[in-house]
C-alpha positions as CSV (number, residue, x, y, z in Angstrom):
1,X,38.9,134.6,-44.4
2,X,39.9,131.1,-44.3
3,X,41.3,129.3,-40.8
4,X,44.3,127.4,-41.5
5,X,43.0,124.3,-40.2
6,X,40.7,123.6,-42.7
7,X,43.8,123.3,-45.5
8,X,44.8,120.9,-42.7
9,X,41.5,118.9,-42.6
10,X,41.6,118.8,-46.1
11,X,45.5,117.9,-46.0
12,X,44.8,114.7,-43.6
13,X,41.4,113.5,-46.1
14,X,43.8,113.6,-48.8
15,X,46.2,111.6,-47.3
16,X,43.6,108.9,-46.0
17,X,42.8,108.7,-49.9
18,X,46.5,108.3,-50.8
19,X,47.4,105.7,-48.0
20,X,44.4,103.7,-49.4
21,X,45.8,104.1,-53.4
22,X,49.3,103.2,-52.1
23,X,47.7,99.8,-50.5
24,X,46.0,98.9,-53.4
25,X,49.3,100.1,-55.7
26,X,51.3,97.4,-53.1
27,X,49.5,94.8,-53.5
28,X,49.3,94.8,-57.1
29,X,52.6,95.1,-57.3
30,X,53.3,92.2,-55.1
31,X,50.3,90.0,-56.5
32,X,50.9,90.5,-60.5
33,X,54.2,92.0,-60.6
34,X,57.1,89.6,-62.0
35,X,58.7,87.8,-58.7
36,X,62.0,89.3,-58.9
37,X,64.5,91.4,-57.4
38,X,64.0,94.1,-59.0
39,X,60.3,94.7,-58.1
40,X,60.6,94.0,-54.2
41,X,63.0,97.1,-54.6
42,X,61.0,99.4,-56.9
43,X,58.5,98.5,-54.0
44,X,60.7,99.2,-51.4
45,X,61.9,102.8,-53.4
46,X,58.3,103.7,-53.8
47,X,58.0,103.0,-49.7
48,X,60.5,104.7,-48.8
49,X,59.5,108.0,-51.3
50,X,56.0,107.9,-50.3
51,X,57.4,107.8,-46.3
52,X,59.7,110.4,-46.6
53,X,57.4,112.6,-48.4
54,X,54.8,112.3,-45.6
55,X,57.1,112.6,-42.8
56,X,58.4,115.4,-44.5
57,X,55.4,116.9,-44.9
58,X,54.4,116.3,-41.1
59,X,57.6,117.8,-40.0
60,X,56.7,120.8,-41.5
61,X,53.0,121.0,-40.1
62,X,54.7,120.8,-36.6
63,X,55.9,124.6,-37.2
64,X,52.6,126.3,-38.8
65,X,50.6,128.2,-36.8
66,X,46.9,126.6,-37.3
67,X,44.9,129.9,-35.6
68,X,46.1,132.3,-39.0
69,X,43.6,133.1,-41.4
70,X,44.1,133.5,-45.0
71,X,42.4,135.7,-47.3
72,X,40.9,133.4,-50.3
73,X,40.5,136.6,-52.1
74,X,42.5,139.3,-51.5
75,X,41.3,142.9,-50.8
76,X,41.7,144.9,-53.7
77,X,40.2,141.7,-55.8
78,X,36.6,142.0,-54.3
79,X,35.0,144.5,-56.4
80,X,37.0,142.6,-59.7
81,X,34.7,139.9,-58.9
82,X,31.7,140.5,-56.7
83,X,31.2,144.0,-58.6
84,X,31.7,147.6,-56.7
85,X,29.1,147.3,-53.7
């Protein structure tokens, strides 16, 4: 059995680690890229896909109940890989 707030923890490191690649993907863009139009708005696009996805996400989180376990491994899957006990 699995608590439901440790997907979560894992959820919010995973995140941290994607916040810090979108940074360093932003200021690439902005440092190397070509100084046009058209790359201030494929960085303004990928802003606004990576903040919907993430408020989307936390919209969603609001509603879950964190106390539910899961079962990793359900029931009738033990003795298929532990062996009969």
């Amino acid at each position: 059995m699995v608590s439901l707030t440790l997907f979560l923890i894992v959820w919010i490191v995973l995140l941290a680690i994607y916040g810090i690649l979108v940074l360093v993907t932003l200021i690439q863009m902005l440092r190397h890229g070509l100084p046009s139009t058209s790359a201030y708005v494929t960085t303004f696009v990928f802003l606004l896909v990576m903040a919907g996805v993430v408020i989307g996400t936390s919209i969603y989180f609001t509603g879950v109940d964190w106390s539910v376990t899961v079962n990793v491994v359900p029931e009738g899957l033990l003795p298929f890989f532990f062996g009969e006990s």
